[in-house]
C-alpha positions in Angstrom: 0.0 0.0 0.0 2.8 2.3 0.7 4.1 1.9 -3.0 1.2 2.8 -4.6 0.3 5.7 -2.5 3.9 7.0 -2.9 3.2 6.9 -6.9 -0.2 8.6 -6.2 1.6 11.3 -3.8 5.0 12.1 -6.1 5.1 15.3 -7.4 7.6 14.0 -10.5 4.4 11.2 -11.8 1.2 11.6 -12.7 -1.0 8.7 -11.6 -3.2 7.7 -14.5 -6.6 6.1 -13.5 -8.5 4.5 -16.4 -12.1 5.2 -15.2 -13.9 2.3 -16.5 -17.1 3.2 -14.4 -20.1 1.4 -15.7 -19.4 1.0 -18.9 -19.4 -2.5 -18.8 -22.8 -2.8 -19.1 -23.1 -4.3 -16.6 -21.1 -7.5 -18.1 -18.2 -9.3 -16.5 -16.7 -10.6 -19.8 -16.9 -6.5 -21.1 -15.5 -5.6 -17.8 -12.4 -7.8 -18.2 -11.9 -6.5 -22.2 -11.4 -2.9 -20.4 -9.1 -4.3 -17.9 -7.1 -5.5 -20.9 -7.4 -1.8 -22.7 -6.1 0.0 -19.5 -3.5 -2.6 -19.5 -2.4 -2.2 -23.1 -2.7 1.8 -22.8 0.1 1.3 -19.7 -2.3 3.8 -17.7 -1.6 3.1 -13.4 -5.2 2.0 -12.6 -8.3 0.9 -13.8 -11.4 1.8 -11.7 -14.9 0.6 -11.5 -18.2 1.4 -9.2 -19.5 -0.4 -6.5 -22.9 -0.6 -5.0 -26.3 -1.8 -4.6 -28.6 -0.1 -6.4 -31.4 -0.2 -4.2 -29.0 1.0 -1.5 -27.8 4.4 -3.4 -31.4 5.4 -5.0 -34.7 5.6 -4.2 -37.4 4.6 -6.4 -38.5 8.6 -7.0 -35.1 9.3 -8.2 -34.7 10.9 -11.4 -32.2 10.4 -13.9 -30.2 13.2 -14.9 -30.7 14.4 -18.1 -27.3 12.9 -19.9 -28.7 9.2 -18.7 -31.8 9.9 -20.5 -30.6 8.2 -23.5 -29.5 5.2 -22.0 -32.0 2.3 -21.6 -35.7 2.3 -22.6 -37.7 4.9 -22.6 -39.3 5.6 -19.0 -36.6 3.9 -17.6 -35.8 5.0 -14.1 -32.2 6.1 -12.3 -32.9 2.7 -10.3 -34.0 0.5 -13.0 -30.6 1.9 -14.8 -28.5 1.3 -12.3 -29.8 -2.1 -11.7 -28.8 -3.1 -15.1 -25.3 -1.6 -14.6 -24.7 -3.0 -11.1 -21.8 -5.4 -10.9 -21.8 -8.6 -8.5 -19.5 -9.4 -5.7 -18.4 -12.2 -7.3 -17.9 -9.9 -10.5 -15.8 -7.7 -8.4 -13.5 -10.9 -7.2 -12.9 -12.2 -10.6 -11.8 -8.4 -11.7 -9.8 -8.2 -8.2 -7.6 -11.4 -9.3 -7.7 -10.6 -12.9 -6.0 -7.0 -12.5 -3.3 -8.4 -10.1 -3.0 -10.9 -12.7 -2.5 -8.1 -15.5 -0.4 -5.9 -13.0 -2.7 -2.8 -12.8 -4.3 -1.3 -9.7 -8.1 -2.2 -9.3 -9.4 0.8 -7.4 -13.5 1.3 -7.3 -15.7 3.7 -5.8 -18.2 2.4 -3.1 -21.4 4.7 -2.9 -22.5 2.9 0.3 -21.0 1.6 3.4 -21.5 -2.5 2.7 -19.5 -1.9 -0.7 -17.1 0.5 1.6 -16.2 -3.1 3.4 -16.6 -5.6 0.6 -13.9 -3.4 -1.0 -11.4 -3.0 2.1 -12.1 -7.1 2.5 -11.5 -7.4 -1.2 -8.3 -5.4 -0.5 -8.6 -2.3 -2.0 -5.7 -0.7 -1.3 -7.3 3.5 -1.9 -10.6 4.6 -1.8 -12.0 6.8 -4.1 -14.9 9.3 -3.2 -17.3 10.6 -5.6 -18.0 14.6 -5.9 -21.9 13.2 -5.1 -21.1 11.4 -1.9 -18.9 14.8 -0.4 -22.0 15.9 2.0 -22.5 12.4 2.6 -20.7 12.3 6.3 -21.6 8.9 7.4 -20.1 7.2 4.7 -16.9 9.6 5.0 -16.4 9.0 8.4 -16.7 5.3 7.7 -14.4 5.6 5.3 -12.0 7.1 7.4 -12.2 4.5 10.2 -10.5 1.8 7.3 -6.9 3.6 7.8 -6.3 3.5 4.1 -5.8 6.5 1.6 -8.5 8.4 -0.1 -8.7 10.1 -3.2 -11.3 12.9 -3.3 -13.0 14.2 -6.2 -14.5 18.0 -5.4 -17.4 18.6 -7.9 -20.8 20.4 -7.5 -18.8 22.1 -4.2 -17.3 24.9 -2.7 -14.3 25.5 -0.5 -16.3 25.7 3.0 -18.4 22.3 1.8 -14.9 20.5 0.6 -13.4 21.7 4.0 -15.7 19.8 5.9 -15.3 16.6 4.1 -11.5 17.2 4.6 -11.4 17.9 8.4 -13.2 14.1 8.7 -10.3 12.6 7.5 -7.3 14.9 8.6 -9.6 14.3 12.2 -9.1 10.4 11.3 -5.1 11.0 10.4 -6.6 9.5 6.8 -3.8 10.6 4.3 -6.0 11.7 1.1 -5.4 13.7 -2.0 -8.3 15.9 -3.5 -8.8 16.4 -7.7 -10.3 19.6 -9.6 -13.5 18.0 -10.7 -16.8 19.6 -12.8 -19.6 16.7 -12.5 -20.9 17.5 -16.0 -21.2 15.0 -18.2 -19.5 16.0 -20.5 -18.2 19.1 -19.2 -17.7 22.0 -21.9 -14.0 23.9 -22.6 -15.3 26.9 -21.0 -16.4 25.1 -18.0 -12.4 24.1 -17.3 -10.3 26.5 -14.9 -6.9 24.1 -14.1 -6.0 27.3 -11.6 -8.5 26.2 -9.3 -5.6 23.2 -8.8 -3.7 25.5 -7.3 -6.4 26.9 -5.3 -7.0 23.9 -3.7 -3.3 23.0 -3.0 -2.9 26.6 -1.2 -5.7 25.9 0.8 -5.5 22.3 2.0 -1.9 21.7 1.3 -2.3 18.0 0.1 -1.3 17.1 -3.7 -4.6 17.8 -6.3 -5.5 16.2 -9.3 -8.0 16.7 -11.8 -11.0 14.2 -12.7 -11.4 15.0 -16.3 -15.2 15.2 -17.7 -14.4 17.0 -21.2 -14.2 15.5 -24.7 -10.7 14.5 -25.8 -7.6 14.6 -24.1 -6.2 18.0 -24.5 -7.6 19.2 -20.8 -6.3 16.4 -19.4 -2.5 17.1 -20.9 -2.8 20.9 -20.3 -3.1 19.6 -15.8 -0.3 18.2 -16.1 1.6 21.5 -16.4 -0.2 22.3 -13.6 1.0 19.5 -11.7 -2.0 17.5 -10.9 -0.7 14.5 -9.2 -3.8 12.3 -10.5 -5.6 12.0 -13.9 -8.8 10.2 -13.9 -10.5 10.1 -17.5 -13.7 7.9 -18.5 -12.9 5.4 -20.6 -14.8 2.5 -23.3 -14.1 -0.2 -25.6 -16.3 -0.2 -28.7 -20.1 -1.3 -28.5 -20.8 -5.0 -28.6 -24.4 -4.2 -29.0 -25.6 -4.5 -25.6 -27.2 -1.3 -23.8 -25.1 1.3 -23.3 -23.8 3.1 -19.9 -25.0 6.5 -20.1 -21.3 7.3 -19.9 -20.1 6.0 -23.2 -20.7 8.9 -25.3 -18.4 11.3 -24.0 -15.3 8.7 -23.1 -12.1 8.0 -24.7 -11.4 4.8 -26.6 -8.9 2.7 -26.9 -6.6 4.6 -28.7 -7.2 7.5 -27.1 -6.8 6.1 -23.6 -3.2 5.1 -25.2 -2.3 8.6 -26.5 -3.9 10.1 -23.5 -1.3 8.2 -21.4 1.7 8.9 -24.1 1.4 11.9 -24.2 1.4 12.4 -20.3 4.7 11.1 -20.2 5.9 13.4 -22.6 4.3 16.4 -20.8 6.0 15.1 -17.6 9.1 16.0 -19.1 8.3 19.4 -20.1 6.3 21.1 -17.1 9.5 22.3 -15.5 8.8 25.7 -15.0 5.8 26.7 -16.9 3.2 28.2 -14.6 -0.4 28.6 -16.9 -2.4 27.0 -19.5 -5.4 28.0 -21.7 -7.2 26.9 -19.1 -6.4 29.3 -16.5 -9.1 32.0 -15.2 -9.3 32.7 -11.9 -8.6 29.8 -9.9 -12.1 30.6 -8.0 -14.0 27.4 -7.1 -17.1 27.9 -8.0 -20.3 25.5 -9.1 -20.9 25.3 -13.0 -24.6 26.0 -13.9 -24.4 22.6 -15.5 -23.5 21.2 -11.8 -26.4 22.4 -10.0 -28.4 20.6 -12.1 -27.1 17.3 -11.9 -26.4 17.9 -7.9 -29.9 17.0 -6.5 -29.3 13.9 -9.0 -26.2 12.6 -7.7 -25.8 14.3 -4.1 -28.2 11.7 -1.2 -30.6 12.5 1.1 -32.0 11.0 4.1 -34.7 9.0 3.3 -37.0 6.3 5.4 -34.9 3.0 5.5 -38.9 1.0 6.9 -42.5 3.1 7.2 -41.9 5.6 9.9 -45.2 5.5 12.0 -47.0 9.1 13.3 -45.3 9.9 16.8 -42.2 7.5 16.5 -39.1 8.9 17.7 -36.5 9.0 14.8 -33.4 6.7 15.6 -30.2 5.9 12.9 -32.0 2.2 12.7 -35.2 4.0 10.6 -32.9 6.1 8.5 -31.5 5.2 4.9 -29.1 7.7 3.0 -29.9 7.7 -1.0 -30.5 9.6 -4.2 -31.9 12.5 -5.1 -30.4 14.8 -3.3 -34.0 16.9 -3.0 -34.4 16.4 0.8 -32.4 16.6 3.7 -28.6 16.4 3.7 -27.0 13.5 5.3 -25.0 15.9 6.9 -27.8 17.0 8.9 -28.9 13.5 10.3 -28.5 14.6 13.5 -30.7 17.0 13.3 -33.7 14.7 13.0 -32.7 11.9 15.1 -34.4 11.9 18.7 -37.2 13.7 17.3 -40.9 12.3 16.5 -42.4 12.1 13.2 -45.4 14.6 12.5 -47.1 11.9 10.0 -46.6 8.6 8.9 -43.4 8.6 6.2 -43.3 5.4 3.9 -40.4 3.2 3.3 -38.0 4.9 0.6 -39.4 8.4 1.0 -37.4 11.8 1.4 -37.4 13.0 4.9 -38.0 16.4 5.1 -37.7 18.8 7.6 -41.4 19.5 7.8 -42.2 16.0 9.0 -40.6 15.8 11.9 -40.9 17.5 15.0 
């Protein structure tokens, strides 16, 4: 574990993770063809998701509007990701087969069961999404593993990515953060690699940029600004099964390998040069494309059973999933102890009005 952290953590490398996400398809045999592209494009990592999807949304969650393409018509942000979900056993034979292939298999849990199948798995580094940053009980259970933690920053100010930080400098977690804008895809304009330096400045950890855009020429242009960590959306060509609502805007094959070239050559030329095109203020700020897919992709508490009229709200009764329409997860602790003002049904949004 030490090894690979050090590679993720040295300011002379940039640590390449092929994010393979879901576009398997939700197919083992797919999954392992990607494992060989990341392999063949020499990138550090390949990384998938992990989750249950009828533990990250509930049934009223919407999709956001780039998913709406994907699947059949009326299809629901649960019905989707139920299609797209990956098995334990799925995740074993992927675990072996990337040691076998000698590439890093990092993954993203969404949940706290797929936070310990992948530390039992052996995960080595966790990664958390921009969506889950709010989401504190799955932060600090994250924390309590003692192993590193990337951080992706998305949909987020500096106060709200402060908070998310002080739970694992609290925990002594050693984590990196990376410049992310959770659009999908994200636009040019959208791009501001100064906010790298902001964040370094402010937290004083190494930062990295989770690349959205079309095309690799964002992701080359961080690497003069010294992001320690590239993550970049990749597929392999369409075997005619339903498509992720991620295939669209990632790389493939070959561009995964020149993407990865051609960080290696920009390695070597960095020395000294201090902005990009993509420089602007280096103000982190949330894209107007961001605040609409927040409420997608960010959680709220919701009822984990039916919450009779006059129960006192415990943890037990209370479920964290998508949308992100209701009550924070971060204010949890606002609601427990105190009695519900009307019935609420299994999988609804708590809100604040309901309770007492």
């Amino acid at each position: 574990m030490v090894e690979a952290w050090s590679r993720v953590t040295d300011s002379a490398y940039t640590f390449i993770i092929a994010e393979a996400g879901v576009n398997h398809n939700g197919s083992l045999e797919r999954a392992r063809r990607m494992v060989d592209a990341a392999v063949k494009a020499k990138a550090d990592a390949i990384k998938f998701q992990t989750f249950k999807a009828s533990h990250l949304v509930s049934a009223q969650a919407p999709k956001a509007e780039y998913q709406q393409s994907s699947g059949e018509q009326g299809e629901s942000q649960l019905d989707m990701l139920r299609r797209l979900e990956l098995r334990e056993e799925g995740h074993r034979a992927l675990f072996d087969y990337c040691q076998e292939k000698n590439i890093m298999f990092l993954s993203t849990a969404f949940d706290k069961e797929s936070v310990d199948f992948l530390d039992a798995l052996g995960v080595e580094i966790f990664k958390v999404p921009s969506g889950e940053l709010r989401n504190r009980i799955l932060l600090e259970h994250i924390a309590r593993k003692n192993k590193p933690v990337i951080l992706s920053t998305g949909m987020e100010m500096l106060g709200q990515i402060e908070e998310a930080v002080d739970i694992f400098r609290q925990a002594d977690t050693e984590f990196v953060l990376l410049y992310c804008v959770s659009c999908y895809p994200a636009g040019e304009g959208q791009i501001d690699l100064k906010v790298i330096e902001t964040l370094k400045e402010k937290f004083a950890v190494p930062v990295g940029f989770s690349d959205h855009t079309v095309g690799i020429k964002v992701a080359l242009a961080s690497v003069l600004k010294e992001a320690c960590v590239i993550e970049k959306h990749f597929t392999i060509p369409d075997d005619g099964t339903v498509l992720s609502p991620d295939h669209d805007f990632s790389l493939r094959p070959g561009e995964l390998e020149e993407l990865v070239a051609g960080i290696r050559e920009a390695e070597k030329m960095r020395t000294g040069v201090t902005s990009t095109a993509y420089d602007k203020t280096g103000e982190k700020v949330i894209s107007a494309g961001e605040k609409k897919i927040a409420d997608v992709v960010r959680k709220s508490l919701v009822a984990a059973r039916d919450i009779n009229r006059g129960e006192t709200l415990c943890e037990k009764m209370i479920a964290v999933k998508r949308p992100g329409t209701g009550l924070s997860p971060k204010d949890i602790f606002g609601v427990i102890n105190k009695k519900a003002r009307v019935m609420i049904p299994k999988d609804t949004l708590i809100l604040q009005e309901m309770v007492e």
